[in-house]
N, C-alpha and C positions, 0 to 999 in steps of 0.2 A: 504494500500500500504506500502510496508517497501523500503525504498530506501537505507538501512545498508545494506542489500541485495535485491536486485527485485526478481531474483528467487525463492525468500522463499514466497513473497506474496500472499495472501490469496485469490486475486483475479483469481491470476493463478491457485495456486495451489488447489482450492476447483473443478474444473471443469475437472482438469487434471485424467485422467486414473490411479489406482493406481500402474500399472504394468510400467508407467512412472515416476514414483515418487511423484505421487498429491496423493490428499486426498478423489476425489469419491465424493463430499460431494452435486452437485445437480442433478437433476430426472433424468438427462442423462451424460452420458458422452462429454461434450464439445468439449474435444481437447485430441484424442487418445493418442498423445504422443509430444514430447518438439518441434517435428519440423513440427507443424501443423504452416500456414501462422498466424492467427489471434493471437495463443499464444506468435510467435516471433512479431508481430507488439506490443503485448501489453506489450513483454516485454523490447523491443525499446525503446519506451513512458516512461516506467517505470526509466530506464536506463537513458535517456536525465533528468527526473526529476532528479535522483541522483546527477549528473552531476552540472546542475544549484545550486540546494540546497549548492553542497561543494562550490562552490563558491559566493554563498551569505552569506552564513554565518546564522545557527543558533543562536538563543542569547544564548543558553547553549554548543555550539558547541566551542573550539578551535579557538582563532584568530578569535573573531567575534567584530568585531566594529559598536557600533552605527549607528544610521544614523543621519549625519551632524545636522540635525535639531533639535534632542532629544538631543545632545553634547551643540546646543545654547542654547535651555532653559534650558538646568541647570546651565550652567551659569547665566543665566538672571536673575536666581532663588537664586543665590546665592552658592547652592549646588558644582560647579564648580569652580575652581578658573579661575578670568578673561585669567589668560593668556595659560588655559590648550589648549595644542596644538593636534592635528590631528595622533600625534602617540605616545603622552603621553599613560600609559596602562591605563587600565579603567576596573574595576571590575563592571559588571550593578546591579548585586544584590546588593553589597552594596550601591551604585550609588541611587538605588531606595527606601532603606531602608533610606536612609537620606532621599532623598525628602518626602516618607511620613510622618517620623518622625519630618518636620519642620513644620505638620500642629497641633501637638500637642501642647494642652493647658499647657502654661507655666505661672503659676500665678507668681502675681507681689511680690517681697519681700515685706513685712510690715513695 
């Protein structure tokens, strides 16, 4: 499923007629052309997902914030400063590269 575009989708588009813009690609022709009922319900479906996704928020996406609960344990972990607030920014790559970097073996000076 691509939800950067539904249209383009492989689910559609392998089914689709090539003389409609798809690709032909199983033993029959599914969906003659783009305003067949099932190809516009799937790509409804497709669409609503888009929809949700931009508003949740990928972790690699733009303006994407934790979820409250990953924000409290890395405080608790230390990783966090106590008083990192709720629109402080927050880089999670980094974020995560510390937590696992605190499980590294730190010998003792001599």
């Amino acid at each position: 499923m691509n939800l950067s575009t539904p249209e383009h989708s492989l689910v559609l588009r392998a089914p689709l007629a090539r003389s409609a813009g798809g690709l032909e690609l199983c033993d029959k022709v599914v969906f003659a052309d783009t305003t067949d009922a099932m190809y516009q319900r799937l790509l409804r479906q497709f669409k609503y997902a888009q929809q949700v996704l931009h508003q949740m928020k990928r972790f690699d996406m733009p303006d994407f914030r934790p979820r409250p609960e990953y924000v409290r344990e890395m405080k608790r972990f230390g990783i966090l400063p106590a008083d990192f607030g709720p629109h402080d920014p927050i880089d999670v790559y980094e974020l995560d590269q510390k937590y696992w970097k605190s499980f590294w073996y730190q010998p003792k000076a001599q």
